[in-house]
PyMOL Python script that loads the backbone (N, CA, C, O; Angstrom):
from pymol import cmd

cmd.read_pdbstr("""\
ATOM      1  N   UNK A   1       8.228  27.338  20.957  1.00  0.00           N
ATOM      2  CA  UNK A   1       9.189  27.930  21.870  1.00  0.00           C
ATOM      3  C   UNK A   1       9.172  27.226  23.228  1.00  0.00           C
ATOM      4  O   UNK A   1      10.241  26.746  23.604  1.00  0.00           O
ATOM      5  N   UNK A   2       8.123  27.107  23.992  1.00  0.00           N
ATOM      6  CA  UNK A   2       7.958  25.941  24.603  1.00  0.00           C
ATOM      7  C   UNK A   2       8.338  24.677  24.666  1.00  0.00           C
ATOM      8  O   UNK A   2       9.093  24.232  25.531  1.00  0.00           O
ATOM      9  N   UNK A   3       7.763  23.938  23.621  1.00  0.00           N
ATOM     10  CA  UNK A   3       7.955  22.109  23.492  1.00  0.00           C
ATOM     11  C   UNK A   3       9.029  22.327  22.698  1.00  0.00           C
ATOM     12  O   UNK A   3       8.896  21.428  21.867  1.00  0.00           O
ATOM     13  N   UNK A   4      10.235  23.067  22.333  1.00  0.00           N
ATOM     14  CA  UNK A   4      11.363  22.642  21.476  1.00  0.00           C
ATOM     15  C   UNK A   4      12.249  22.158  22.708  1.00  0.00           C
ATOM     16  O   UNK A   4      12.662  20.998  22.723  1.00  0.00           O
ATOM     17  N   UNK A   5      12.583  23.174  23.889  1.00  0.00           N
ATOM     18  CA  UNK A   5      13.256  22.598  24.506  1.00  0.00           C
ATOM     19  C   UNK A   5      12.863  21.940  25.771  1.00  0.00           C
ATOM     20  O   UNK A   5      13.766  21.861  26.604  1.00  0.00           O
ATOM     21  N   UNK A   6      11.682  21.439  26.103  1.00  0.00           N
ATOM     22  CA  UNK A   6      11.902  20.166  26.546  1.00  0.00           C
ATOM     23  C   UNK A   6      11.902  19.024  26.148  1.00  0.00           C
ATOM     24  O   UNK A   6      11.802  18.056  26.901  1.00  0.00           O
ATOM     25  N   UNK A   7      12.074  18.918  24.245  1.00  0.00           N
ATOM     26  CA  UNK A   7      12.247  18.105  23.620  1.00  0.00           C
ATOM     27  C   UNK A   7      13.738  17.864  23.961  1.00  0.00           C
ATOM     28  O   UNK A   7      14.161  16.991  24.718  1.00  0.00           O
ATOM     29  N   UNK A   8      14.506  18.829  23.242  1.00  0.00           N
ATOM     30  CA  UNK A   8      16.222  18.758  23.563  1.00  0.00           C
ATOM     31  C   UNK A   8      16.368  17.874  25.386  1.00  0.00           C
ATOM     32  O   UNK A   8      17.252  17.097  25.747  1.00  0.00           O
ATOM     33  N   UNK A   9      15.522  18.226  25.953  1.00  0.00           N
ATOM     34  CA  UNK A   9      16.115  17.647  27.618  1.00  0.00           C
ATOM     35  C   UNK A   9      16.253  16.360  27.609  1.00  0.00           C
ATOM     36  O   UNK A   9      17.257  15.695  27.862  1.00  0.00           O
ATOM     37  N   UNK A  10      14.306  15.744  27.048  1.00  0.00           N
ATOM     38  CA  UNK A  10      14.498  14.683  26.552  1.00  0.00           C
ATOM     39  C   UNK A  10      15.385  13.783  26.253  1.00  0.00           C
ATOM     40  O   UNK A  10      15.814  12.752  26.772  1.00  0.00           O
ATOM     41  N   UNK A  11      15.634  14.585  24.996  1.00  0.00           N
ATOM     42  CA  UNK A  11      16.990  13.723  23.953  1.00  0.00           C
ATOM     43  C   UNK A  11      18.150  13.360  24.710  1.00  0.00           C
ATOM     44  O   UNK A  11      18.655  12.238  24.768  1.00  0.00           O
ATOM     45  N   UNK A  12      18.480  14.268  25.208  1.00  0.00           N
ATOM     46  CA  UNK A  12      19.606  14.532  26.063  1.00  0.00           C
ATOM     47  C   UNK A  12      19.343  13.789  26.901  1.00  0.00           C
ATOM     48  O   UNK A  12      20.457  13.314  27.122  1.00  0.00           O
ATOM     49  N   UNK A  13      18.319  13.046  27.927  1.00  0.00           N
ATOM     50  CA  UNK A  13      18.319  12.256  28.995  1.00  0.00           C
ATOM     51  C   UNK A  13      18.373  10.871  28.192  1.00  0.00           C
ATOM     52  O   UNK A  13      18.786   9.892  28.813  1.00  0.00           O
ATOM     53  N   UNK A  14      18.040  10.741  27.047  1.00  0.00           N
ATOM     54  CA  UNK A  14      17.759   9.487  26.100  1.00  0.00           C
ATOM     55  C   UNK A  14      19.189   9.289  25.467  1.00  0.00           C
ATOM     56  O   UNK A  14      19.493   8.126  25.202  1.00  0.00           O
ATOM     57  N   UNK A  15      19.957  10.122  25.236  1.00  0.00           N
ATOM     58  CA  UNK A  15      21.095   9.803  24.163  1.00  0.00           C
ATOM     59  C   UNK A  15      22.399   9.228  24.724  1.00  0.00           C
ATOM     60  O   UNK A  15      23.459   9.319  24.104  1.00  0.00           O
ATOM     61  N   UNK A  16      22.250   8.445  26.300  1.00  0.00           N
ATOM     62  CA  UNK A  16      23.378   7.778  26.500  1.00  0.00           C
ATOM     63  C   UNK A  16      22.712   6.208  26.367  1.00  0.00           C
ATOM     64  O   UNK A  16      23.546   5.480  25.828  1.00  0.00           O
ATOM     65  N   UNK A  17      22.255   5.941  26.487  1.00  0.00           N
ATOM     66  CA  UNK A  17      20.824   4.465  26.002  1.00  0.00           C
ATOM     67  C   UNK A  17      21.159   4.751  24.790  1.00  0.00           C
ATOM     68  O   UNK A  17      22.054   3.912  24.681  1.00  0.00           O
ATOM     69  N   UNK A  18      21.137   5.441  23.490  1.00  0.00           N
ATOM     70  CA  UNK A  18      21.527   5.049  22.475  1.00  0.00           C
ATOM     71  C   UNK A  18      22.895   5.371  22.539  1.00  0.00           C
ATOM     72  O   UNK A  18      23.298   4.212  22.442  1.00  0.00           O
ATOM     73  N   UNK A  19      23.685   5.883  22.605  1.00  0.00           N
ATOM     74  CA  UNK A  19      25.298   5.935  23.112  1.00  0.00           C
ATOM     75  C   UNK A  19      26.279   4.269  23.240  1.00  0.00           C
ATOM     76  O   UNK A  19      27.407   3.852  22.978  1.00  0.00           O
ATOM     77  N   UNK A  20      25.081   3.802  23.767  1.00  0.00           N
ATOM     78  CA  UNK A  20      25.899   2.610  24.461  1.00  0.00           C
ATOM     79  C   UNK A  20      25.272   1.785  23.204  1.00  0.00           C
ATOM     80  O   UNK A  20      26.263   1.366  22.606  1.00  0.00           O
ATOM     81  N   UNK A  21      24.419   1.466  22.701  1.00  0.00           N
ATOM     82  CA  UNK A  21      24.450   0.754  21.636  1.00  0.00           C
ATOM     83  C   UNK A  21      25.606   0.321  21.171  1.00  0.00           C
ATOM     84  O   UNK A  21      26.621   0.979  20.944  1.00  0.00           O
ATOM     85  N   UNK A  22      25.350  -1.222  20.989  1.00  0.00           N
ATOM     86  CA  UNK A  22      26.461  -1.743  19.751  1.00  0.00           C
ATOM     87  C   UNK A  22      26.458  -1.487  18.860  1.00  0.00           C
ATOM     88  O   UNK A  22      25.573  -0.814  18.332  1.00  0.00           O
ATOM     89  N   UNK A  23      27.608  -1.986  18.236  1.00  0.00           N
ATOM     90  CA  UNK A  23      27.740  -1.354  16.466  1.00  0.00           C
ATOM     91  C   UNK A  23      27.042  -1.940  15.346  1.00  0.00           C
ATOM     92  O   UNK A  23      27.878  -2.680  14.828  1.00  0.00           O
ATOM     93  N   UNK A  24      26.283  -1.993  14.882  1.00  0.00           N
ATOM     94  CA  UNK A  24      25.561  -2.739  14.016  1.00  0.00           C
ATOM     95  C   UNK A  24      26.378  -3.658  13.243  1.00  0.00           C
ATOM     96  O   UNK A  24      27.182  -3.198  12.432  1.00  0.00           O
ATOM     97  N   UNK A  25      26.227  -5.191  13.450  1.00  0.00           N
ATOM     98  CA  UNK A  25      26.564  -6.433  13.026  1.00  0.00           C
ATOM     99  C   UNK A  25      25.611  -7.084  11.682  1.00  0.00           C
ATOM    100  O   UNK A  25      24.392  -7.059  11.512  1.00  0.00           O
ATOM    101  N   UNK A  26      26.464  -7.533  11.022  1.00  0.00           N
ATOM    102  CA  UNK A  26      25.928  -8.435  10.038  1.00  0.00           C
ATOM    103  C   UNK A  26      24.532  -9.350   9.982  1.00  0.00           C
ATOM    104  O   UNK A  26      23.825  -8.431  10.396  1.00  0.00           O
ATOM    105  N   UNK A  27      23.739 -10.265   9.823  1.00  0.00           N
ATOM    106  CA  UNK A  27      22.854 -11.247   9.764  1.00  0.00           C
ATOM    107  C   UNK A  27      24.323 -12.180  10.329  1.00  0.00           C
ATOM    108  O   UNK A  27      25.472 -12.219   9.889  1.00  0.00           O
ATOM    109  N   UNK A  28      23.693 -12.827  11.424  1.00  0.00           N
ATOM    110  CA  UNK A  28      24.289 -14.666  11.240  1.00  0.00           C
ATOM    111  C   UNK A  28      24.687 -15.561  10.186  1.00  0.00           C
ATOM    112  O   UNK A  28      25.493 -16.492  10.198  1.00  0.00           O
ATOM    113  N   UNK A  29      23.844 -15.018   9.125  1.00  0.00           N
ATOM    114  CA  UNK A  29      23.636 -15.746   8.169  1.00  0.00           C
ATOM    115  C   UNK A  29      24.626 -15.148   6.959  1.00  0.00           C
ATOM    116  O   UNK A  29      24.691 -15.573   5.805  1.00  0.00           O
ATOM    117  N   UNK A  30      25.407 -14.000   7.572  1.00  0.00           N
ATOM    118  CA  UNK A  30      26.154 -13.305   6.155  1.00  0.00           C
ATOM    119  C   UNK A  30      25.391 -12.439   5.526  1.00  0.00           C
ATOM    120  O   UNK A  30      25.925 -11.405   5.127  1.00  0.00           O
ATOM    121  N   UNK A  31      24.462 -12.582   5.374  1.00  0.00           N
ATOM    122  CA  UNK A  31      23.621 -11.698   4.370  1.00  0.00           C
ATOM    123  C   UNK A  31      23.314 -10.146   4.759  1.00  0.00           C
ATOM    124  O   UNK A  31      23.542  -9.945   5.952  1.00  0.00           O
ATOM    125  N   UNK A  32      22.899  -9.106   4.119  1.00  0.00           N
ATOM    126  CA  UNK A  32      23.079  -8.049   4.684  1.00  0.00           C
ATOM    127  C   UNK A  32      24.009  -6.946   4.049  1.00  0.00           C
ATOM    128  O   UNK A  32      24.818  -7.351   3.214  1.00  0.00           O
ATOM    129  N   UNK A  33      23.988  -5.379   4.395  1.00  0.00           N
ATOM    130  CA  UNK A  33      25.314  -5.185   4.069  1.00  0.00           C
ATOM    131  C   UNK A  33      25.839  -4.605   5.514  1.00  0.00           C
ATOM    132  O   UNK A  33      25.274  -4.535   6.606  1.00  0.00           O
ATOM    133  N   UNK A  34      27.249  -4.188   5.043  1.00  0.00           N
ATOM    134  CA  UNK A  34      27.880  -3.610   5.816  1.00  0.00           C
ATOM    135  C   UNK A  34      27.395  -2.565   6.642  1.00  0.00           C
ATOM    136  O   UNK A  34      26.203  -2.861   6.554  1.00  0.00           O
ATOM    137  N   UNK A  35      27.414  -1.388   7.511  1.00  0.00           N
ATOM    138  CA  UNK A  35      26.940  -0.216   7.911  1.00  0.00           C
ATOM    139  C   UNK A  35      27.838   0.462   7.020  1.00  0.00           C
ATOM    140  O   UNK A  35      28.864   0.005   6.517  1.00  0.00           O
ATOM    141  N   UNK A  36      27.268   1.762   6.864  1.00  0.00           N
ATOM    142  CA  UNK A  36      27.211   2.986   5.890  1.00  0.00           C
ATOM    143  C   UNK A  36      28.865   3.630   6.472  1.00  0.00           C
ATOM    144  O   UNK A  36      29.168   3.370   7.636  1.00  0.00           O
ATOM    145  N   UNK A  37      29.466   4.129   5.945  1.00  0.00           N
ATOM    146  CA  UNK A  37      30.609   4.805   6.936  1.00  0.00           C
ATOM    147  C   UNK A  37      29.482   6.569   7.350  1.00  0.00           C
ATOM    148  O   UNK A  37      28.937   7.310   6.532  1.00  0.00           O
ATOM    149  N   UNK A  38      29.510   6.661   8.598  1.00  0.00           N
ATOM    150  CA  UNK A  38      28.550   8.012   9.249  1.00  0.00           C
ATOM    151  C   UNK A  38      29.296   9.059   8.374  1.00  0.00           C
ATOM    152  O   UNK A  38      28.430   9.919   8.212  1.00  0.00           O
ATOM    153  N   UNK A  39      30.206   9.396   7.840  1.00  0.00           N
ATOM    154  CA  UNK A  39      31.179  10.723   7.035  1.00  0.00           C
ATOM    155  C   UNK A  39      31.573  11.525   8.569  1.00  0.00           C
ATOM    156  O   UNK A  39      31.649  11.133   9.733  1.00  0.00           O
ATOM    157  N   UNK A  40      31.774  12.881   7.861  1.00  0.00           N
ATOM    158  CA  UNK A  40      31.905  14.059   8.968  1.00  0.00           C
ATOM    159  C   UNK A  40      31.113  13.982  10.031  1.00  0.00           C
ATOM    160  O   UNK A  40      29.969  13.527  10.072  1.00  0.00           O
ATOM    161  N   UNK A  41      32.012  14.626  11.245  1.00  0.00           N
ATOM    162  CA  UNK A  41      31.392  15.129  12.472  1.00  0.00           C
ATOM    163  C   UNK A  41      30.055  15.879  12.391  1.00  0.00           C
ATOM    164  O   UNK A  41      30.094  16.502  11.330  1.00  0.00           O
ATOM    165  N   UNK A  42      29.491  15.992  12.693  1.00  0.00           N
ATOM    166  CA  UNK A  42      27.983  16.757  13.111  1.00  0.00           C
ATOM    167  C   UNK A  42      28.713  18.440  12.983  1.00  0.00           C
ATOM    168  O   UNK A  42      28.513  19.204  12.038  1.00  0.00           O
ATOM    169  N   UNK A  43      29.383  18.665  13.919  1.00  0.00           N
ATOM    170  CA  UNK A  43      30.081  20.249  13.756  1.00  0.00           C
ATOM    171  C   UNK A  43      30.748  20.298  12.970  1.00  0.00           C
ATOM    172  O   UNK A  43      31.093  21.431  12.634  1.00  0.00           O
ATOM    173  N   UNK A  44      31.340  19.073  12.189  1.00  0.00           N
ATOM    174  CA  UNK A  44      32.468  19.734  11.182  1.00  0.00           C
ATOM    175  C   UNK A  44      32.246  20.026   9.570  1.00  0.00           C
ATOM    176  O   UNK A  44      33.125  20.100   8.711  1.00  0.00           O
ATOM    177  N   UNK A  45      30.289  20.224   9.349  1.00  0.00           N
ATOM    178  CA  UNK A  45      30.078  19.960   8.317  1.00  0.00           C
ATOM    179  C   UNK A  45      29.655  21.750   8.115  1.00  0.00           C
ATOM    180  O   UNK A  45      29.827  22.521   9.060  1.00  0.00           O
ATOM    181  N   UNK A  46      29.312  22.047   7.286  1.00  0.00           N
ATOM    182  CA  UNK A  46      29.192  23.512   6.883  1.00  0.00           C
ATOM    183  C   UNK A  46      27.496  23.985   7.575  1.00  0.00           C
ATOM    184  O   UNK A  46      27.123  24.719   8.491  1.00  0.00           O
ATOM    185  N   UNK A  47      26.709  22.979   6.409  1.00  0.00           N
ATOM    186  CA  UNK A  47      25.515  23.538   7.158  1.00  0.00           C
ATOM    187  C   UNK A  47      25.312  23.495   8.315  1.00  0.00           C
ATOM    188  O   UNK A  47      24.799  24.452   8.895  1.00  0.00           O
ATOM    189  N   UNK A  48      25.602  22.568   8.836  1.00  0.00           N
ATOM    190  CA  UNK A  48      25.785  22.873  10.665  1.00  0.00           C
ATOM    191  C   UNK A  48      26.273  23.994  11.131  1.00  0.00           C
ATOM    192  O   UNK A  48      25.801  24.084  12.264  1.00  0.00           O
ATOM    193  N   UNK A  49      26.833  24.758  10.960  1.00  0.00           N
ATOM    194  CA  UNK A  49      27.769  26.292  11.237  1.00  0.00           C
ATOM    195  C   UNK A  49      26.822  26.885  10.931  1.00  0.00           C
ATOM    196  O   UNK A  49      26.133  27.421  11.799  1.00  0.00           O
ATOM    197  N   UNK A  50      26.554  26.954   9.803  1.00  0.00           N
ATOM    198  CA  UNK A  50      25.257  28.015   9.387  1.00  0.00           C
ATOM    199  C   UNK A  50      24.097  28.096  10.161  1.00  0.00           C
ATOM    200  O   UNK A  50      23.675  28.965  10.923  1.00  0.00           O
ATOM    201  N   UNK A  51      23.587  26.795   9.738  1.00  0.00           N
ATOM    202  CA  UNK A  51      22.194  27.009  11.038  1.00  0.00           C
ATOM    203  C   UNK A  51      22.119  27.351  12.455  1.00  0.00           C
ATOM    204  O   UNK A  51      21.150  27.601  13.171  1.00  0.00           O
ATOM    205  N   UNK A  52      23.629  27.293  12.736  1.00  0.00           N
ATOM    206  CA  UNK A  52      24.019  27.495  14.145  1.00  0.00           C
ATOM    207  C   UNK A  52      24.114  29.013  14.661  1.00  0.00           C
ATOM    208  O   UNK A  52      23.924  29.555  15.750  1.00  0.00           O
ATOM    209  N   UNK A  53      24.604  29.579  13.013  1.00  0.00           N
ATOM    210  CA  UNK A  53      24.656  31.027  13.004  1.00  0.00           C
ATOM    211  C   UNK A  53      23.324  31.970  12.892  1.00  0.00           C
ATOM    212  O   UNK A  53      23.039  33.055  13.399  1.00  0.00           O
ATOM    213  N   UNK A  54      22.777  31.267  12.192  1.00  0.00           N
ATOM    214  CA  UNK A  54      21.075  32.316  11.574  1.00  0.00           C
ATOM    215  C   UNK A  54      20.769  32.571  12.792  1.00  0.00           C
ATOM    216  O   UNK A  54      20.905  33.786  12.937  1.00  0.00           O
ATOM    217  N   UNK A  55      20.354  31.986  13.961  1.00  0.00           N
ATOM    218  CA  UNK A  55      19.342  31.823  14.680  1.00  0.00           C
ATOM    219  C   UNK A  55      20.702  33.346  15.226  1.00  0.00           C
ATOM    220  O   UNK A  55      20.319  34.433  14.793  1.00  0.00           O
ATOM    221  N   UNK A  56      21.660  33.402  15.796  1.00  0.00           N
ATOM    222  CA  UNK A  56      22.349  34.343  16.534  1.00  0.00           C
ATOM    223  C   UNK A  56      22.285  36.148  15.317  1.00  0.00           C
ATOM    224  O   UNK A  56      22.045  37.333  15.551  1.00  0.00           O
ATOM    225  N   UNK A  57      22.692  35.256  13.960  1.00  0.00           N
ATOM    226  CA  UNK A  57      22.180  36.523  13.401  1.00  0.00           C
ATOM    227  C   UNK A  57      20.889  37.414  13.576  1.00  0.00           C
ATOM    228  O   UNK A  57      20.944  38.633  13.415  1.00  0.00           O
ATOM    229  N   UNK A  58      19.583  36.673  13.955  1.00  0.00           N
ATOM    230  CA  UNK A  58      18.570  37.098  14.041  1.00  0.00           C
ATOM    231  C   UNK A  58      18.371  38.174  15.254  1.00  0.00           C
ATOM    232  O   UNK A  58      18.230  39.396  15.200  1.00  0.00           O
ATOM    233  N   UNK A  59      18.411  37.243  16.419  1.00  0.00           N
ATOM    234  CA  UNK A  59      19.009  37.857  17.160  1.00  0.00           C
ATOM    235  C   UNK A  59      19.546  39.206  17.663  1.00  0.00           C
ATOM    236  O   UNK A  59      19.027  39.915  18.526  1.00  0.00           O
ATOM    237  N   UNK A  60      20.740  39.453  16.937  1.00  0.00           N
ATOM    238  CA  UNK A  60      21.694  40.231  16.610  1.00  0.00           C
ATOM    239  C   UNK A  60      21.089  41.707  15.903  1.00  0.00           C
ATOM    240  O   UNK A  60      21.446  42.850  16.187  1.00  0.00           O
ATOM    241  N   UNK A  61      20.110  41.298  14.944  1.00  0.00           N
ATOM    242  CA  UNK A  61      19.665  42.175  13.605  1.00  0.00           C
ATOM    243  C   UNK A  61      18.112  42.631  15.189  1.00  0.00           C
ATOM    244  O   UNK A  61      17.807  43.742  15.623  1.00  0.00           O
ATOM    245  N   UNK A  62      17.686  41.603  15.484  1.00  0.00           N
ATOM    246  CA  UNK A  62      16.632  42.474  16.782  1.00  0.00           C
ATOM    247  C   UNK A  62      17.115  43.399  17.363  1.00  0.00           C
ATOM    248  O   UNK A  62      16.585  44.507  17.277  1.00  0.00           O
ATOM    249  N   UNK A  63      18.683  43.124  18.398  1.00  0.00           N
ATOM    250  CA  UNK A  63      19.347  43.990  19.204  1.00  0.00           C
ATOM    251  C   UNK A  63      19.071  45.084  18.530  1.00  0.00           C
ATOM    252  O   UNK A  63      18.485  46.085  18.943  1.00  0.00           O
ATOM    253  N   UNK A  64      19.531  44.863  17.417  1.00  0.00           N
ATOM    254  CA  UNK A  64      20.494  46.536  16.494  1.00  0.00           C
ATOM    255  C   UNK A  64      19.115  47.331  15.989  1.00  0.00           C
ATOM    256  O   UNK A  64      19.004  48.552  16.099  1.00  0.00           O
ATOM    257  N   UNK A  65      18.016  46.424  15.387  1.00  0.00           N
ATOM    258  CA  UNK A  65      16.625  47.704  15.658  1.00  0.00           C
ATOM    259  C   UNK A  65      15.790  48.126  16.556  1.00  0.00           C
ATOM    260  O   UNK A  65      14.895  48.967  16.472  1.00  0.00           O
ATOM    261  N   UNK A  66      16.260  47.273  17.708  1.00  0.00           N
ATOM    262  CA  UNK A  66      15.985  48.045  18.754  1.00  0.00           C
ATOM    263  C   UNK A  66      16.251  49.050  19.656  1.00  0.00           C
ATOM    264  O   UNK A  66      15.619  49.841  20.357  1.00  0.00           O
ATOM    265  N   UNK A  67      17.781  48.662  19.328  1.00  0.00           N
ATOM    266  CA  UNK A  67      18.946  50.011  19.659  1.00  0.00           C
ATOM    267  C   UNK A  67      18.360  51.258  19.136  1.00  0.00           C
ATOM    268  O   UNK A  67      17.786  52.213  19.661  1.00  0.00           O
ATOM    269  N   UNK A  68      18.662  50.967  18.031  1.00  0.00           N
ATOM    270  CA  UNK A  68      18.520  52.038  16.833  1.00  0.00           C
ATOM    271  C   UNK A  68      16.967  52.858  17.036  1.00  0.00           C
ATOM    272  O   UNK A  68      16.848  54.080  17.121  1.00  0.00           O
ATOM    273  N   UNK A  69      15.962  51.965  17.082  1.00  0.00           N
ATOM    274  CA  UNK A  69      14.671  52.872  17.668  1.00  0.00           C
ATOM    275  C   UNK A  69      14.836  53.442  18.862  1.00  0.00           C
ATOM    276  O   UNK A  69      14.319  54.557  18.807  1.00  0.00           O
ATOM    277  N   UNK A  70      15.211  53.277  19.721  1.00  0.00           N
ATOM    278  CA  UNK A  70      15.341  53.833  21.199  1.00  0.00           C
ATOM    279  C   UNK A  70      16.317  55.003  20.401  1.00  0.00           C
ATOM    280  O   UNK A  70      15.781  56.010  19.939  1.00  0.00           O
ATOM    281  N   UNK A  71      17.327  54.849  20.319  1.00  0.00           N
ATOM    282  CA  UNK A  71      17.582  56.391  19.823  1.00  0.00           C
ATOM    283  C   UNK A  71      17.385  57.368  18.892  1.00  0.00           C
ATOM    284  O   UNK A  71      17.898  58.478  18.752  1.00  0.00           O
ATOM    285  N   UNK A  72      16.665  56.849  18.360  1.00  0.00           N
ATOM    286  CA  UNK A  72      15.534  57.772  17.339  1.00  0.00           C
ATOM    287  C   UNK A  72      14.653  58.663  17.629  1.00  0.00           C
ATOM    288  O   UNK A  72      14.406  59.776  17.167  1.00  0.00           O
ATOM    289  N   UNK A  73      13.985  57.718  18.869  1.00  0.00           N
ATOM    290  CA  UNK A  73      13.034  58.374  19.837  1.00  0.00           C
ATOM    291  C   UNK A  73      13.872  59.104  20.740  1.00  0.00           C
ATOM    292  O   UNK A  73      13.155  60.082  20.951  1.00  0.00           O
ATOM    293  N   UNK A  74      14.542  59.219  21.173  1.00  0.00           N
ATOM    294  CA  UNK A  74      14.951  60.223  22.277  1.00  0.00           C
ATOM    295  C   UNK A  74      15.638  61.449  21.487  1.00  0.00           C
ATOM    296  O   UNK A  74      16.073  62.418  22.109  1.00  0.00           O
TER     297      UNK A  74
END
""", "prot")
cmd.dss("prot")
cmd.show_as("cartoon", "prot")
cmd.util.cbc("prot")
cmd.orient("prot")
């Protein structure tokens, strides 16, 4: 809970240095292959939504038994 997000800050101070990277080129020599085509966006893929969701479901399911005990008790 700690070291996750000052990992993310990290990344985030690091990911315009890889940003600017060129596009990966061939050997001089021809040899080699092509780069991979990357597919879908990062957000536009399913499991991405999902995992994005659990963590808020969890969340969510805390609020509501905690609600729910507080008025139990009173």
């Amino acid at each position: 809970m700690i070291i996750a997000p000052i990992t993310v800050l990290i990344n985030l101070a690091r990911r315009g240095k890889v940003a600017n990277l060129p596009a990966r080129q061939l050997a001089p020599d021809g040899s080699g292959k092509a780069p991979m085509d990357p597919g879908k966006p990062l957000l536009a893929r399913p499991g991405t939504i999902i995992g994005i969701l659990i963590p808020f479901a969890v969340v969510a399911l805390v609020l509501v038994a905690a609600t729910l005990s507080a008025m139990s008790e009173a």
